[in-house]
N, C-alpha and C positions, 0 to 999 in steps of 0.2 A: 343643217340648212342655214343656221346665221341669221333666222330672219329678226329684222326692226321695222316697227316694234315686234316685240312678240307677241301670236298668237295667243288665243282661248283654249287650241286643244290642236297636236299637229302628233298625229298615229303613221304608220307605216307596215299597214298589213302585207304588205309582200315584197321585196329587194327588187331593184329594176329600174330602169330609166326609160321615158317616152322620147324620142329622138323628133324633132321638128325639120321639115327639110322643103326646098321650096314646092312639093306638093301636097304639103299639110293644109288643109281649108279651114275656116273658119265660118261659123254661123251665129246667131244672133235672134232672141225673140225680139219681136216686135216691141218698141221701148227702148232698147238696149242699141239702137243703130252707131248714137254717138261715140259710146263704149266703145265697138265694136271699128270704127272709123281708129278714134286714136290709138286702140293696139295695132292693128294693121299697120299706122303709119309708124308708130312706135320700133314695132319689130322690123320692119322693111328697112329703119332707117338706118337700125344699130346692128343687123343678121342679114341684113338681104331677101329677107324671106317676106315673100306677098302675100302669103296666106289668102289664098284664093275664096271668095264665095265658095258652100258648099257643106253637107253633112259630116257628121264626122270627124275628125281632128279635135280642133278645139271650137267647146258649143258655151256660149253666153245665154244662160236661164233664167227667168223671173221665178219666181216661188214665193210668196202671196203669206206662208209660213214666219217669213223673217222678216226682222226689225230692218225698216230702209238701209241702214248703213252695214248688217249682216252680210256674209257668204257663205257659202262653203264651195271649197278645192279640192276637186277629184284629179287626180291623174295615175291612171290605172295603163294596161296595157290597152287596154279596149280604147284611151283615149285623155284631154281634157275637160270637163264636165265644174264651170264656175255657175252657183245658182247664188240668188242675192234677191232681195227684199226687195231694192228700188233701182234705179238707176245707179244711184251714189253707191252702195255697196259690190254693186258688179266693179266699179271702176276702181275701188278701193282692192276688190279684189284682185285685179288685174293688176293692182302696183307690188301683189304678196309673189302672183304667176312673172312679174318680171325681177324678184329678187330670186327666183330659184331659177333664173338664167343663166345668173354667174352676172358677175361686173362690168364685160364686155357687150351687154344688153342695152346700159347705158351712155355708148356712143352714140353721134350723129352721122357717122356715117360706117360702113363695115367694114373690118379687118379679114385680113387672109388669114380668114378660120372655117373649118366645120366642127360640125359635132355639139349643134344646139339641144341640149336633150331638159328633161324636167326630171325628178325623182318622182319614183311611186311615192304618192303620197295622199291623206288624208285631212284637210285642215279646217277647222270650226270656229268663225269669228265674228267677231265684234265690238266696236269700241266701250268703255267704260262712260267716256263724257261724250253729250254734244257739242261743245262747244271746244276745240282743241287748237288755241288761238294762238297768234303769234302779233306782238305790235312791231311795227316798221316804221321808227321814225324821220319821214323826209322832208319835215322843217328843219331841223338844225343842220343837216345837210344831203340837200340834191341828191335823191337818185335818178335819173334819167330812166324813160319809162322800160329800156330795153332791161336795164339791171330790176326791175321790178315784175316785170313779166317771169324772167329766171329766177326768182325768186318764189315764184308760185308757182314753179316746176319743182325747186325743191323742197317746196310745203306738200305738195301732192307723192312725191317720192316718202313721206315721212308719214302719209295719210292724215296731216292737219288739215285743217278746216274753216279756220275763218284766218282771216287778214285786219288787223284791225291797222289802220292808215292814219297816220297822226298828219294831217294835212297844213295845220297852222298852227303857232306861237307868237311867243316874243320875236322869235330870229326869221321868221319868213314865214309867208304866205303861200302855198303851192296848187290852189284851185282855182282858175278860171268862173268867175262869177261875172256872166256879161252885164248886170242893170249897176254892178259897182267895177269898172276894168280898172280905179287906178289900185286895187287890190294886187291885180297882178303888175301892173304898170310901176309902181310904188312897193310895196310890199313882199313883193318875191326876191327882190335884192337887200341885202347888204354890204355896205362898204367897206369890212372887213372883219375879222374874226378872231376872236382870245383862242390862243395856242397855249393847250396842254390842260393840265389839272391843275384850278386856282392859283393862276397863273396871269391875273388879270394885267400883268403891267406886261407883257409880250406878245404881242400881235403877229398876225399875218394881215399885209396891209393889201393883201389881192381879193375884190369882190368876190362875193356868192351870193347863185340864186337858182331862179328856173322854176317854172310851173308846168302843171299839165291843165292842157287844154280839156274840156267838156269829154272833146271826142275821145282825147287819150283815156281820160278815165273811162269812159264808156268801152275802151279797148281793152283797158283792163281787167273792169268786171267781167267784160263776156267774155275774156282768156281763165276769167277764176272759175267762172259757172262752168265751162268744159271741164275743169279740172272737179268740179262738185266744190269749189271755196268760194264762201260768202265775204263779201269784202263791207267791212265797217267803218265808212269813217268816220273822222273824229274832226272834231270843229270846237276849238279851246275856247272856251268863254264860263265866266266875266273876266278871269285874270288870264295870264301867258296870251293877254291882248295886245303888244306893244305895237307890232308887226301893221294890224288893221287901225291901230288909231296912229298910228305915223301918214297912211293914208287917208285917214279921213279922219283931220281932227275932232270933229267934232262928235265921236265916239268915246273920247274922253273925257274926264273929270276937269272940264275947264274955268270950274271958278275957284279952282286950287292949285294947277297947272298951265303952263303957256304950252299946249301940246302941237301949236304949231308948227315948231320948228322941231319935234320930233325926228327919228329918224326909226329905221330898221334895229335892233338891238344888239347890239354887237358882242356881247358878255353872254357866258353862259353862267346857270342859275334864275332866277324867279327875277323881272320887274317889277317895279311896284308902280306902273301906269296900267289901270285895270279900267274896264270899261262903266261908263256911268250907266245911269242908274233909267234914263230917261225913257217918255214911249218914242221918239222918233230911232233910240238906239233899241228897242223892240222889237221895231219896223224892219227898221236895215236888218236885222239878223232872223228874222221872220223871211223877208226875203232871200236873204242869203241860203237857207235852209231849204227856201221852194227848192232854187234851183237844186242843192243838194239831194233830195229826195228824189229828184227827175231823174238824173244820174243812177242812185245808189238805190238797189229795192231792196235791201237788208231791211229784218225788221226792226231790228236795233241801229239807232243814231247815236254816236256816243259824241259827248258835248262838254267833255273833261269836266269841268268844276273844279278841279285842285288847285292849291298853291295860292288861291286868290288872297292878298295881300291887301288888306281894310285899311290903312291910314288914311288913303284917299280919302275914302267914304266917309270916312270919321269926323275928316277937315272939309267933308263938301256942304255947305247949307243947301244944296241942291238932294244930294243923298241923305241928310238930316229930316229935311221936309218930306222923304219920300218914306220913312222910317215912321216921323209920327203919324203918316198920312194912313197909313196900311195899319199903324195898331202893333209896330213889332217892339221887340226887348230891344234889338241890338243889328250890329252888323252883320253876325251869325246869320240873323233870321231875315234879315234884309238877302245874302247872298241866295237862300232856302226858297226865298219869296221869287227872287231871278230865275232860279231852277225849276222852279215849281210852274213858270208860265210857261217855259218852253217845252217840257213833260206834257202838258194839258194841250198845248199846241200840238206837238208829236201823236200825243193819243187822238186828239180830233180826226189825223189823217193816217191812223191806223196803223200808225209805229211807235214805236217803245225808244223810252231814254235811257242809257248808260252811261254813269260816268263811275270820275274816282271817288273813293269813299269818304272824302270831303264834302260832300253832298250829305252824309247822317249830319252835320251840323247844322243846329239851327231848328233840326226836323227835315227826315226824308223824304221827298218828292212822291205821293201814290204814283202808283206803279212803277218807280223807277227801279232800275238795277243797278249793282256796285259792282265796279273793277277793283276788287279790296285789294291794294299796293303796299300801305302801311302796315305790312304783318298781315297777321288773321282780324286781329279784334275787328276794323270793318264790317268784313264777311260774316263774322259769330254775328257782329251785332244787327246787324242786316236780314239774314239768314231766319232768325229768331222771331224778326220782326216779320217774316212774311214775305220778304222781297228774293228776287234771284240773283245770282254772286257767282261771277267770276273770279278765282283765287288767282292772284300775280305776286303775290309777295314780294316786295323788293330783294327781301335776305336771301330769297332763296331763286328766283329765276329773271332777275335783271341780266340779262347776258351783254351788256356793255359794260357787267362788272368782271375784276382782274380772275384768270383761270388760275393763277397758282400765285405762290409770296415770295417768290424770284427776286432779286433786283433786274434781272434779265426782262422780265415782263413788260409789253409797252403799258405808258399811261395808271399809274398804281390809284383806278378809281376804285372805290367803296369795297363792297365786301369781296372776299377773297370764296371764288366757288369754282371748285374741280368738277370734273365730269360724276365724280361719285357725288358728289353734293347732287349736284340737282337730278343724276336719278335714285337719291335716297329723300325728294321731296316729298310730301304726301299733300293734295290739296284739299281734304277734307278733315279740319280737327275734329280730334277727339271727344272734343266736350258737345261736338253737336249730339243732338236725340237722329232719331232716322227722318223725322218729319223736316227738321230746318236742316239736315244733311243733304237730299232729296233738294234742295232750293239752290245747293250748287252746283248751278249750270255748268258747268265746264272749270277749266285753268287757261294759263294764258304767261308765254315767256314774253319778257320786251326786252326790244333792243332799241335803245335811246342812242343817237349819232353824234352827240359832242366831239363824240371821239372817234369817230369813224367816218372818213372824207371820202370813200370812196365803196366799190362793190365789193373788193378785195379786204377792206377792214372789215365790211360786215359780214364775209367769209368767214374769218378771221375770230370772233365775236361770237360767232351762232354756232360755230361745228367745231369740234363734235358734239355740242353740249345740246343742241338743236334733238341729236338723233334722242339722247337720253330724255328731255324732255317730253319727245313724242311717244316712246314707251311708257311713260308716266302718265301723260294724257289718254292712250289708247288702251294699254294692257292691264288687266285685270292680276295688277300689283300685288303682294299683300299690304297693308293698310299698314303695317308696323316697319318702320325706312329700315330699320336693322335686320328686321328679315327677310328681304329683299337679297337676290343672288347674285351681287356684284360682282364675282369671279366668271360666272355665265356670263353676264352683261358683254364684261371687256371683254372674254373670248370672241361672241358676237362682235361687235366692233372691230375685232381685228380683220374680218371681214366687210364690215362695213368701210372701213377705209378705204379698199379699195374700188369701192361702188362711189365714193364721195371724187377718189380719183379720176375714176373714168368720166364725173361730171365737170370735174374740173375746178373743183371745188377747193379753196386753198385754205384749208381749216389748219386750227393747231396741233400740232403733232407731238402722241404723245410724251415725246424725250422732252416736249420745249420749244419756245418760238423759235418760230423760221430766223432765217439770219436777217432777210427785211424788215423783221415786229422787234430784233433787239435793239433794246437802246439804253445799257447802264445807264441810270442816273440823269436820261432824259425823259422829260416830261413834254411832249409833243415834237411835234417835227418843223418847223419853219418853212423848211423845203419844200415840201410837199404840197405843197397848195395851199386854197381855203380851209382854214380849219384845222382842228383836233380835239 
């Protein structure tokens, strides 16, 4: 059967196939309509088949028994029979019934075929984590909302689960905040962009930018919530501010800086223009956050904290004065003090803050959670202390890092990780006990866009390494990377390709980059537009 990820338990009590044809019906308890709406349209779209109203065929069950994201897959002679926990699990299920269709399941529209059939089969599932997350970063660069909607097609294809949306930085602004427009007005453009890896004296001298509008996100969300993906965004502050205090100087450090005449940041890597310290810069991003919560019901707001670069602060009598006013040691705990209001703020209105594990400095935020990126120690240290932890390790599931040590490879960023890397990840160390084990909510792959100017780079980027990840996040692995069946895996995969195919999905293949990703001895493209 090939399936990814892999199931909890997939039997076969008897030889046989259930054949679909267009008088196969479909039914649905009461709960389950949505479900039941997107396979119809699903299978009509890719088979032809309307799967009419009706007993019989294929039936969509609640069962009260299983964990919301649970199923189980009957397909017997007698018929299909998906039952599931909650909604979310019926639909999760329904993405395991359209990989036993074969490849050609996942067209949008039907080929001169018959003979849609299903295997007899048995299958018992359930994910490992809740939390099976993917970052998409569309400040460094643009993705226009249609590339992000397919995007959440193939997060639901993979049965991930949240979206985490890095909506602002240094290099651009990309959310619609009406009581501040020159945010988008100002801040969603830059003038131009550093081409390739550390690379800063070569330019592409062509503008980037683009935002979404309120409504667009609000399109987005309710395309994820059909899919059951929770979208999180992220809203960078105090530092990877340069982007919001080019539009509104006076978000920054201005008795140390002329940030006037600022601009958009055109370098990739960390600025060292961070947000001051003040209450009217409180205010603005109190407000900023209304509108953001209107938008986004996640219950996690993630509000980065990393990278924030203190000289400013250091050199500010303005952030001096705010340092001995509060009673703190240092800049540390000045940044901890920044974090800690907008945590209290967050919980006031019945949401939780996430950020990176730059946040344990200084002293962690109550109730906050960590996206541990720097390795594990984060997360151990987090974990330990009580709090809940998302694992991203940069070493191990940064997927804007190089797939192989080629010269042939575009771009030779950071670490070198093959598809076997990252499904030999494990996101729960060793050294935990069961209790601060238990505290790690999920895992979570990023994909950072320096280097990826367009939809076709972050194809490129994420697959196949996307699908291996999602087996890591959902499948009930073993716990030791070495004992893990990496010869299964890629057989699986060899089927998976061509399901990635039929999506249209232009991932790396595994002989080696396409002939448009080679580039000996080049370190970006010029050509190519904004960006690398």
């Amino acid at each position: 059967m090939d399936l990814i990820p892999a199931p909890l338990s997939v039997t076969s009590p008897e030889r046989g196939e259930y054949a679909l044809d267009p008088g196969t019906t479909l039914t649905a308890d009461p709960g389950l309509e949505d479900v039941e709406s997107w396979l119809r349209a699903a299978l009509n779209s890719a088979a032809g088949l309307p799967l009419r109203p009706g007993p019989g065929g294929v039936e969509l069950r609640l069962d009260g028994s299983l964990a919301p994201e649970a199923y189980r897959l009957s397909v017997s002679p007698d018929g299909v029979r998906l039952s599931a926990g909650a909604p979310a699990g019926a639909f999760l299920g329904v993405q395991t019934l359209r990989q036993l269709l074969g490849p050609d399941a996942y067209r949008r529209a039907p080929l001169r075929r018959t003979g849609w059939v299903l295997p007899y089969t048995e299958i018992e599932d359930a994910p490992r984590f809740g939390w099976r997350g993917v970052l998409l970063d569309v400040s460094r660069h643009f993705l226009p909302k249609a590339d992000v909607l397919r995007f959440l097609d193939l997060m639901a294809v993979h049965k991930l689960n949240v979206l985490h949306l890095h909506l602002t930085d240094d290099q651009g602004w990309r959310i619609e905040i009406k009581r501040y427009p020159r945010l988008t007005q100002v801040a969603s453009w830059r003038e131009r962009s550093m081409v390739g890896f550390r690379a800063a004296e070569r330019r592409n001298e062509e503008p980037h930018g683009g935002f979404y509008t309120q409504d667009d996100l609000r399109e987005i969300v309710a395309y994820a919530d059909a899919r059951h993906i929770t979208v999180v965004p992220e809203i960078d502050l105090p530092g990877h501010s340069q982007a919001a205090i080019s539009a509104y100087p006076e978000l920054g450090n201005t008795d140390v800086v002329d940030t006037a005449g600022l601009s958009v940041w055109t370098d990739w890597g960390i600025s060292d223009n961070v947000l001051n310290v003040s209450e009217p810069t409180l205010r603005f991003f109190e407000g900023v956050l209304e509108e953001v919560l209107e938008i986004f019901p996640s219950q996690f707001v993630h509000l980065g904290g990393d990278e924030c670069r203190k000289e400013q602060w250091k050199l500010s009598p303005a952030a001096q004065r705010r340092i001995e006013g509060l009673g703190l040691a240092d800049e540390e705990e000045l940044q901890s003090w920044f974090i800690g209001h907008f945590d209290s703020w967050l919980a006031e209105r019945g949401r939780r803050l996430i950020g990176w594990d730059e946040i344990l400095e200084g002293g962690l935020a109550p109730g906050a959670a960590v996206s541990s990126w720097r390795g594990y120690q984060g997360g151990v240290a987090a974990a330990k202390a009580g709090h809940d932890v998302v694992m991203c390790p940069e070493q191990h599931v940064y997927l804007d890092h190089r797939q192989a040590a080629g010269e042939d490879e575009p771009i030779p960023v950071g670490f070198v990780r093959t598809l076997e890397d990252v499904y030999r990840f494990e996101p729960v160390p060793a050294e935990l006990d069961a209790a601060a084990a238990a505290r790690v909510i999920g895992t979570q792959a990023n994909l950072w866009t320096e280097f990826m100017n367009d939809a076709r780079d972050v194809d490129y980027r994420a697959f196949p390494r996307l699908a291996a990840f999602a087996e890591v996040a959902w499948s009930d692995l073993p716990r030791e990377p070495a004992a893990r069946d990496w010869p299964d895996f890629e057989r699986r995969m060899a089927t998976h390709y061509a399901r990635l195919d039929a999506l249209g999905v232009e991932y790396r293949p595994p002989a080696g980059p396409h002939p448009w990703q080679r580039r000996p001895g080049v370190q970006g493209r010029p050509s190519d537009g904004p960006g690398n």
